[in-house]
Biopython code that builds the backbone (N, CA, C, O; Angstrom):
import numpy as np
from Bio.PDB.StructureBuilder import StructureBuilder

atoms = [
    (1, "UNK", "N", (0.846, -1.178, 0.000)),
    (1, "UNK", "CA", (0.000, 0.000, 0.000)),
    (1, "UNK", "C", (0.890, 1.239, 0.000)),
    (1, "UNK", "O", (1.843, 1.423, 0.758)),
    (2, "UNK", "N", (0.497, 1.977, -0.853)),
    (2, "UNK", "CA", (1.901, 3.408, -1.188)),
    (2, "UNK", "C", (0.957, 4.499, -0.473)),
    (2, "UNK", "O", (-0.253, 4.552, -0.691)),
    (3, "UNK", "N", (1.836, 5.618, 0.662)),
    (3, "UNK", "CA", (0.996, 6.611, 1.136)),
    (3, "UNK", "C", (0.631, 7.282, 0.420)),
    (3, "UNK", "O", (1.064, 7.384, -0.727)),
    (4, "UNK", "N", (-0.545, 8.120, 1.061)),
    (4, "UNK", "CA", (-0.738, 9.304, -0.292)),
    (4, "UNK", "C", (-0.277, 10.600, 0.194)),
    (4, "UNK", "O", (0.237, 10.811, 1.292)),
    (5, "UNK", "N", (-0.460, 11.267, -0.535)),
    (5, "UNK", "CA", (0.112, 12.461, -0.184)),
    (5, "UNK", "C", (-0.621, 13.763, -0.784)),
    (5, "UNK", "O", (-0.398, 13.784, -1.995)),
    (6, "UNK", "N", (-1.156, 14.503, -0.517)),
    (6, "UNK", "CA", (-1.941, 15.787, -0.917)),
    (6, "UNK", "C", (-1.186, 16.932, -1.409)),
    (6, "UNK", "O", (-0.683, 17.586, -0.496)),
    (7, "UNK", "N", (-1.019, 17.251, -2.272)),
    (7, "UNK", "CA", (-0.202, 18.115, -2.662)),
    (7, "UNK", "C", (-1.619, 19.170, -3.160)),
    (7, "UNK", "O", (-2.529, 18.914, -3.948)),
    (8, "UNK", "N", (-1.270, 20.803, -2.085)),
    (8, "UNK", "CA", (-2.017, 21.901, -2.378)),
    (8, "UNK", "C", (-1.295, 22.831, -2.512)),
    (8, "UNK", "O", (-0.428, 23.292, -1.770)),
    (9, "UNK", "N", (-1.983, 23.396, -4.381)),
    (9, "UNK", "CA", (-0.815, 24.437, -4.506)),
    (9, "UNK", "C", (-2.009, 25.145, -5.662)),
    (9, "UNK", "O", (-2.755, 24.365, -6.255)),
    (10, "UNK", "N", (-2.103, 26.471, -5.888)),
    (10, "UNK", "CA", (-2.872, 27.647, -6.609)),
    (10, "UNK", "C", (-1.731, 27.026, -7.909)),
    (10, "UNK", "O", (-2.718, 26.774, -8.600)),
    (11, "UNK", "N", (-1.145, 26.803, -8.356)),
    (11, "UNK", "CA", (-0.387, 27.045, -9.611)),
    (11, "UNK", "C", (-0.142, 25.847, -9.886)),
    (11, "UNK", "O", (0.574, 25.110, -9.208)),
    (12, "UNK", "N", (-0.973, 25.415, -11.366)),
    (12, "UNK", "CA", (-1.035, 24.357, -11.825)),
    (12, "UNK", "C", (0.020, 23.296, -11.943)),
    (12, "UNK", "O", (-0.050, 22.084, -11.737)),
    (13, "UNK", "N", (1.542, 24.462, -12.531)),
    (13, "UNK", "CA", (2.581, 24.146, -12.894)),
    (13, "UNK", "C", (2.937, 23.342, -11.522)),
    (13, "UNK", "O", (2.957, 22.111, -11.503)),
    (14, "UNK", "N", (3.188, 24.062, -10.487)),
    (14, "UNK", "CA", (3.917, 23.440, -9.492)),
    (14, "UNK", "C", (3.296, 22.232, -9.093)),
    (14, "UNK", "O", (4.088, 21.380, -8.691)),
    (15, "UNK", "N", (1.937, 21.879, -9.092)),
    (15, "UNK", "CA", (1.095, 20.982, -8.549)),
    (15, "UNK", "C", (1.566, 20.011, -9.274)),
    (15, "UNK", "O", (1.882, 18.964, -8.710)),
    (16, "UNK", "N", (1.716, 20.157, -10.710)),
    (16, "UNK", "CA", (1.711, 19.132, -11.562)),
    (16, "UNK", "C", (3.611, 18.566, -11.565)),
    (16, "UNK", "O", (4.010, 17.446, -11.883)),
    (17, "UNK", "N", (4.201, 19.379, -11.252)),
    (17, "UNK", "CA", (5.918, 18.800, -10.925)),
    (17, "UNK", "C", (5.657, 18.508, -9.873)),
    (17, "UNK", "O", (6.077, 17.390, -10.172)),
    (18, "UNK", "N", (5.317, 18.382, -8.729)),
    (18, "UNK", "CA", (5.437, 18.145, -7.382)),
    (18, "UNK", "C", (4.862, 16.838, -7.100)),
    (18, "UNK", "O", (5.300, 15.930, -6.393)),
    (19, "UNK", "N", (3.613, 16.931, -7.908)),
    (19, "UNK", "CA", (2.456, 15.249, -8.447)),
    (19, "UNK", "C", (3.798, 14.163, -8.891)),
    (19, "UNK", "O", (4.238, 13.191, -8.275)),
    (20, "UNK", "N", (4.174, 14.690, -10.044)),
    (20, "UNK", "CA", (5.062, 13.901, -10.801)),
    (20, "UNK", "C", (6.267, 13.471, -10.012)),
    (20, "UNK", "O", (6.586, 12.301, -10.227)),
    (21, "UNK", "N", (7.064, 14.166, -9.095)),
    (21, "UNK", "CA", (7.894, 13.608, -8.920)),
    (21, "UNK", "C", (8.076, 12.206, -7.326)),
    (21, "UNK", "O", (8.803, 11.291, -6.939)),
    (22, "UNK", "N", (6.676, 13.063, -6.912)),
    (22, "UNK", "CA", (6.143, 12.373, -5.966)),
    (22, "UNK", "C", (5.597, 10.821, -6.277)),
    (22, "UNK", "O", (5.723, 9.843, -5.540)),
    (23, "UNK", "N", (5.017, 10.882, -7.456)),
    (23, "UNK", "CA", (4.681, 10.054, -7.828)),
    (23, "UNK", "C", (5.747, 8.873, -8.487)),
    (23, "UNK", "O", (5.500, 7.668, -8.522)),
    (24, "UNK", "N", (6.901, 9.482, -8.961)),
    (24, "UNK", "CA", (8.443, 8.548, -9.221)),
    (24, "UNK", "C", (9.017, 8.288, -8.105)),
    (24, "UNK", "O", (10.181, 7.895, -8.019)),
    (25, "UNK", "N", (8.098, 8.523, -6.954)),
    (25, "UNK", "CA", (9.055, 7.837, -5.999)),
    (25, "UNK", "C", (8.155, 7.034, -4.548)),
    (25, "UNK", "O", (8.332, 6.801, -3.352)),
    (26, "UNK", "N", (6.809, 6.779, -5.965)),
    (26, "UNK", "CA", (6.092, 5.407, -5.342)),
    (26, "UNK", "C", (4.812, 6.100, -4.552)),
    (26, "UNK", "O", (4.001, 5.367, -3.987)),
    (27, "UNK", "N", (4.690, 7.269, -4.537)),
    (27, "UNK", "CA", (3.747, 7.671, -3.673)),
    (27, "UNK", "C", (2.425, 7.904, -4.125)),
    (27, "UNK", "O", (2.598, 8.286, -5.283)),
    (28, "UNK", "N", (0.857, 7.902, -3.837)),
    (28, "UNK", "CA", (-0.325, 7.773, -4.388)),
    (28, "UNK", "C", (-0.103, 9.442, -4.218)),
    (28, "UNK", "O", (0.647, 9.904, -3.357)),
    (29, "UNK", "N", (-0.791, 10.192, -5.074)),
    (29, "UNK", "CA", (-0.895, 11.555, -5.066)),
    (29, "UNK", "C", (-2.096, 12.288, -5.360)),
    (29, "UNK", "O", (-2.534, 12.208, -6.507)),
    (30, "UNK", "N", (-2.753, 13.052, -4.436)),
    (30, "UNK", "CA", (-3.763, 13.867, -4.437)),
    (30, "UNK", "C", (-3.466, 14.723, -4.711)),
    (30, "UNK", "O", (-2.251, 14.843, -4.870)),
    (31, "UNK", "N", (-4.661, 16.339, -5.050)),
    (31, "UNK", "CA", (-4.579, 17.398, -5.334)),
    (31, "UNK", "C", (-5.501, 18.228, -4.836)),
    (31, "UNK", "O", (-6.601, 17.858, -4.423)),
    (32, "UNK", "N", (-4.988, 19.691, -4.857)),
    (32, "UNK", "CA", (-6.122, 20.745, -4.893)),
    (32, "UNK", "C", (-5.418, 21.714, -5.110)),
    (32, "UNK", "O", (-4.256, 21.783, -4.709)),
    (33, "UNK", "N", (-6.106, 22.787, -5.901)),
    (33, "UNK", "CA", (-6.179, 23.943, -6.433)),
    (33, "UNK", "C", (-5.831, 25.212, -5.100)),
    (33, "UNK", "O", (-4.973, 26.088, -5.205)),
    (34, "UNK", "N", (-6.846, 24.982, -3.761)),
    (34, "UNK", "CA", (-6.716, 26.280, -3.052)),
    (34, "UNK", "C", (-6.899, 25.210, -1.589)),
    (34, "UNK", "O", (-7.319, 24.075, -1.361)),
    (35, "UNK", "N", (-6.346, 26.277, -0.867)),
    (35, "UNK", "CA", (-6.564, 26.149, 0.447)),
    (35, "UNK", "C", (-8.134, 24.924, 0.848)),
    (35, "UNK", "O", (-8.294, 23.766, 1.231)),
    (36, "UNK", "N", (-8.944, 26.052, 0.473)),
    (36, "UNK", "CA", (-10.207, 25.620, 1.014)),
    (36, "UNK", "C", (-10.991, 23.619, 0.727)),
    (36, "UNK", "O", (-11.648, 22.838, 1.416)),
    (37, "UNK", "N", (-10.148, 23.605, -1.205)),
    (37, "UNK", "CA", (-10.266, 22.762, -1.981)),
    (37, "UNK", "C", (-9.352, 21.176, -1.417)),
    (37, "UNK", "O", (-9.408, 19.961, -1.606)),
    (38, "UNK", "N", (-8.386, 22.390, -0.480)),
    (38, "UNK", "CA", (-7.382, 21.224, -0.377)),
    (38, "UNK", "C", (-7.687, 20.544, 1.527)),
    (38, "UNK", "O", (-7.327, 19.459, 1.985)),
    (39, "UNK", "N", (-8.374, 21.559, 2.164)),
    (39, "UNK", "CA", (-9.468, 21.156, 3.530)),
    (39, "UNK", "C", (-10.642, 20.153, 3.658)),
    (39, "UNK", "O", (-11.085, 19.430, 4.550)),
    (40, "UNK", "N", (-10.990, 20.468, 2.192)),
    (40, "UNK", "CA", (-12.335, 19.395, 1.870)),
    (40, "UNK", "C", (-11.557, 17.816, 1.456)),
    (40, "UNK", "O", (-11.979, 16.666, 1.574)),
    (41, "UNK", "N", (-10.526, 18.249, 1.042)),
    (41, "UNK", "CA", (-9.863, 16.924, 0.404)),
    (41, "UNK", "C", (-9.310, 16.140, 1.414)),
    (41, "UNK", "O", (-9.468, 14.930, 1.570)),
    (42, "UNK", "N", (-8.697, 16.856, 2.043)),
    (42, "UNK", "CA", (-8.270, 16.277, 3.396)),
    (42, "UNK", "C", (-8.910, 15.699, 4.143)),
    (42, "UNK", "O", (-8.623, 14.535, 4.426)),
    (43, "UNK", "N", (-10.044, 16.377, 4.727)),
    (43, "UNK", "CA", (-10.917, 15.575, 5.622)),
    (43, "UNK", "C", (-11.926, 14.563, 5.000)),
    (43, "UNK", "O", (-12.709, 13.819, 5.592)),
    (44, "UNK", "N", (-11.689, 14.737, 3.475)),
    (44, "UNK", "CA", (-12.794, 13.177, 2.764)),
    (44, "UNK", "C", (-11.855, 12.260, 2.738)),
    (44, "UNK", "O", (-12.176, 11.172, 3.216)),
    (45, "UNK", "N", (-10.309, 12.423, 2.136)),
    (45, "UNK", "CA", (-9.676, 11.099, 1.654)),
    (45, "UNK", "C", (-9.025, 11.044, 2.898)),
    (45, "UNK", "O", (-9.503, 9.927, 3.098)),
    (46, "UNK", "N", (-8.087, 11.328, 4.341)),
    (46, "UNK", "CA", (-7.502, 11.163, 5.089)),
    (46, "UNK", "C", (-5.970, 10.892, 4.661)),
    (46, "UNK", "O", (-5.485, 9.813, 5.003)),
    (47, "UNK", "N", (-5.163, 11.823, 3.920)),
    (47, "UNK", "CA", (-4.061, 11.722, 3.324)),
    (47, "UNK", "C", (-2.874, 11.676, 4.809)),
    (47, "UNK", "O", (-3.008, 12.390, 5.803)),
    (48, "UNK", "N", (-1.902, 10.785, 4.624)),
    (48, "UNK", "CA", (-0.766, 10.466, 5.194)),
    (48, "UNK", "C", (-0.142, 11.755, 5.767)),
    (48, "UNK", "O", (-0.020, 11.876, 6.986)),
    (49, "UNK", "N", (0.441, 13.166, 4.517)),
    (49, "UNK", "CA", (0.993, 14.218, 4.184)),
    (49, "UNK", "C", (0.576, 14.820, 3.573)),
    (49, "UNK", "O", (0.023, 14.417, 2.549)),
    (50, "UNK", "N", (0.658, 16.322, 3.981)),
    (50, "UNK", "CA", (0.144, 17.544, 2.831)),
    (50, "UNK", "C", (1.330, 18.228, 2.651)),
    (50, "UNK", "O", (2.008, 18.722, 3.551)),
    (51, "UNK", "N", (1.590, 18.247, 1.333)),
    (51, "UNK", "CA", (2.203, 19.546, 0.766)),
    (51, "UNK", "C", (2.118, 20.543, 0.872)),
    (51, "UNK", "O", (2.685, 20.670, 1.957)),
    (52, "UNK", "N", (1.742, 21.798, 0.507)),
    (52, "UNK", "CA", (1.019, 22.979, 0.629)),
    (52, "UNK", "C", (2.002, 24.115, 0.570)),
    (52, "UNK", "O", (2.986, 24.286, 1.290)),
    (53, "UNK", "N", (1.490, 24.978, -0.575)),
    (53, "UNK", "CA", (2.163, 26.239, -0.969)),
    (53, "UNK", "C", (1.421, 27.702, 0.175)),
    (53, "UNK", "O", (0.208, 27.898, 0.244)),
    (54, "UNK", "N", (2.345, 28.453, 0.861)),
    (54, "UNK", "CA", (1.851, 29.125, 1.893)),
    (54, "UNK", "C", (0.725, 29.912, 1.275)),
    (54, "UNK", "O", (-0.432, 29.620, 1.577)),
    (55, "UNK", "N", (0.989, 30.907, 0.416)),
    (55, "UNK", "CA", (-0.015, 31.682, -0.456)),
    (55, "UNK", "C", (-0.232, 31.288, -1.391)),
    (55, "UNK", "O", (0.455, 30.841, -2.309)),
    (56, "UNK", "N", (-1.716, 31.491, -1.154)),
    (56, "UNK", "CA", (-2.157, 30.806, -2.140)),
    (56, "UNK", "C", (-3.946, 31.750, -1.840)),
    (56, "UNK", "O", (-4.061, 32.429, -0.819)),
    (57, "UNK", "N", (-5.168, 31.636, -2.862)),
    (57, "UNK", "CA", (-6.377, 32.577, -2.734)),
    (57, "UNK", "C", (-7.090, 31.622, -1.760)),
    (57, "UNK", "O", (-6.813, 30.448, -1.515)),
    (58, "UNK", "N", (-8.177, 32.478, -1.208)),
    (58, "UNK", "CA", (-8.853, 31.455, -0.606)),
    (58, "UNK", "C", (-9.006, 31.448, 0.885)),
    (58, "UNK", "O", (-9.725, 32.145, 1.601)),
    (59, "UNK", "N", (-8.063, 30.388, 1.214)),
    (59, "UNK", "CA", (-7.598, 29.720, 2.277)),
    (59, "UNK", "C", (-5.942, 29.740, 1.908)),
    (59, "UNK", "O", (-5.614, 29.291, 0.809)),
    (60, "UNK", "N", (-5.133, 30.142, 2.618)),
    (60, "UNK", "CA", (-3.482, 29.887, 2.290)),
    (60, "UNK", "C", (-3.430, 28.622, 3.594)),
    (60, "UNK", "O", (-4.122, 28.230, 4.533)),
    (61, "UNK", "N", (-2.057, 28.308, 2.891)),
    (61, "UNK", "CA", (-1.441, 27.431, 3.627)),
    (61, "UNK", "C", (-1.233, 27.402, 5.011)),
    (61, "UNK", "O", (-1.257, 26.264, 5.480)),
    (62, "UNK", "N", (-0.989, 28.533, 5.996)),
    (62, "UNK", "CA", (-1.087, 28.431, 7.175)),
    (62, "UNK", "C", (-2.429, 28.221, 7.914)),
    (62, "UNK", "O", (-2.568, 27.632, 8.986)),
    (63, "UNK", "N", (-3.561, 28.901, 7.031)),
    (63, "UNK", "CA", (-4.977, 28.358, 7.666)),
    (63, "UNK", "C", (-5.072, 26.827, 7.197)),
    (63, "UNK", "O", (-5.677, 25.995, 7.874)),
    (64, "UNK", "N", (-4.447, 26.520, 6.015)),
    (64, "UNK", "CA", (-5.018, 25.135, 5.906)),
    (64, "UNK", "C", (-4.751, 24.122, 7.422)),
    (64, "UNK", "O", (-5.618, 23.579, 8.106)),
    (65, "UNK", "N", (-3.303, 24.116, 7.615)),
    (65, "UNK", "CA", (-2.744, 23.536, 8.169)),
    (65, "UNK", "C", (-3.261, 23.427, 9.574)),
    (65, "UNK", "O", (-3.164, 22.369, 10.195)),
    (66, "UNK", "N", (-3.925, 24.731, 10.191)),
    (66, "UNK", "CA", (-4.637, 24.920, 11.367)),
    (66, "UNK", "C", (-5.934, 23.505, 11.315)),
    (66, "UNK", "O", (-6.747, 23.379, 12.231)),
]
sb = StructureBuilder()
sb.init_structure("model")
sb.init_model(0)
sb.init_chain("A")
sb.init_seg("    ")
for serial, (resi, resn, name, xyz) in enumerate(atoms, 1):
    if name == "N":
        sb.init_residue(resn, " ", resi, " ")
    sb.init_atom(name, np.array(xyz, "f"), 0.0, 1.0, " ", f" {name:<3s}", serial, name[0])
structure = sb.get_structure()
């Protein structure tokens, strides 16, 4: 069973290198767009680790993390 890992980030680009490399090194990988997107995700799938870019719209990263 490979952990997953939530990767929340406003910028597609980074989400999508951060997915990828996470993902070359065996790990199941989630996503979200914003803060808020990436709170809902969290508390439905129960991810291992979150990633998370500090600013970001929304919800930023330090409220997520709260």
């Amino acid at each position: 069973m490979s952990r997953r890992i939530l990767v929340v980030d406003d910028s597609a680009l980074s989400r999508s290198l951060i997915q990828r490399m996470l993902q070359r090194k065996g790990f199941a990988v989630l996503t979200a767009a914003d803060g808020a997107e990436g709170a809902v995700t969290a508390f439905r799938e129960h991810p291992d680790a979150v990633v998370t870019d500090l600013e970001m719209p929304v919800m930023n990263g330090y409220q997520l993390a709260r």
